[in-house]
N, C-alpha and C positions, 0 to 999 in steps of 0.2 A: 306804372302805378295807376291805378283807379282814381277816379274825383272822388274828391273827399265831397263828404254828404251828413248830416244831421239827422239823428233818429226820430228828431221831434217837429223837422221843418216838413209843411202839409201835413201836420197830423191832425185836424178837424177832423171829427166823429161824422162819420152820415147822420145821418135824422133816424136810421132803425140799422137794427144790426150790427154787424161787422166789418171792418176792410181789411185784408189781408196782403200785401205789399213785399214782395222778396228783394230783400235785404242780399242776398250774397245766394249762389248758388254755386256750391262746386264739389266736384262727382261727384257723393253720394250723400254731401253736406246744401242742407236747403237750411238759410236762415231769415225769417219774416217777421216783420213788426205789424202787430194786429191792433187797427185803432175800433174800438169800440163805443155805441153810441149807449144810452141807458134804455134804452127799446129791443130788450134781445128776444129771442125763441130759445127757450134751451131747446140744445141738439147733443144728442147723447154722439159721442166717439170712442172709436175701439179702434186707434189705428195700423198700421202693417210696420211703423218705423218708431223707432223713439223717439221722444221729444224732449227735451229740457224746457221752459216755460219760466220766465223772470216778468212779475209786473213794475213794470218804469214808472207810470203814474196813475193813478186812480186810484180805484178799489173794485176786488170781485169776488166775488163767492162762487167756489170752484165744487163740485162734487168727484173726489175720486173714488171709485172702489166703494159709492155708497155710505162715505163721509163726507161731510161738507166742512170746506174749510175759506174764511175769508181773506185773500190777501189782499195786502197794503205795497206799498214801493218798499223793494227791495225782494220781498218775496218770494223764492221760485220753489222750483217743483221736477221732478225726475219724474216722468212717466215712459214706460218701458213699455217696447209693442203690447199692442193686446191690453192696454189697462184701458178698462172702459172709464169715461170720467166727461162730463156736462159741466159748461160756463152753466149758473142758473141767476145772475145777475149781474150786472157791470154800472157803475158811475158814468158818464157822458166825460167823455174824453181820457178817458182808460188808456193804456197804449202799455203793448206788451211785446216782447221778444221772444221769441218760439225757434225755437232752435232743432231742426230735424236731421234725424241719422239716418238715413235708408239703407237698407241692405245691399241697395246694388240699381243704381239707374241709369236707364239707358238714354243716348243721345238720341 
């Protein structure tokens, strides 16, 4: 069995940006808790894997597919490879669960 671990113990926001932290990796399953400061860049992604995406606490205003949408806790979101979609704002102390399906990763 693993140590047991808290999703929310160390989660302070940097001062800009992002942190991005892997929660669990196993074969072709990445799961990351992304703590969020209120000083972002939007960056636009289009990635190669699926994501599922659940905001735990804050607030953000996601753009998928060229809508924008603001989530609150409890939130989430199905994005399937190839969907392009930009964080374009976060709250300071945000903290989000990202959940990735890769097609196939190698050790």
């Amino acid at each position: 069995m693993s140590a047991l671990t808290n999703l929310f113990a160390d989660a302070a926001p940097p001062e800009r940006g992002e942190r991005f932290d892997v929660v669990l990796r196993h074969r072709n399953l990445v799961v990351e808790r992304i703590v969020s400061s209120d000083v972002i860049t939007p960056t636009p992604y289009e990635q190669a894997q699926d994501e599922w995406v659940v905001l735990l606490q804050g607030e953000a205003d996601l753009e998928v597919s060229g809508t924008r949408h603001t989530l609150r806790p409890g939130d989430h979101v199905f994005l399937p490879a190839g969907t392009p979609h930009t964080v374009l704002r976060t709250a300071a102390g945000t903290v989000w669960l990202a959940v990735h399906l890769h097609p196939c990763l190698h050790d």
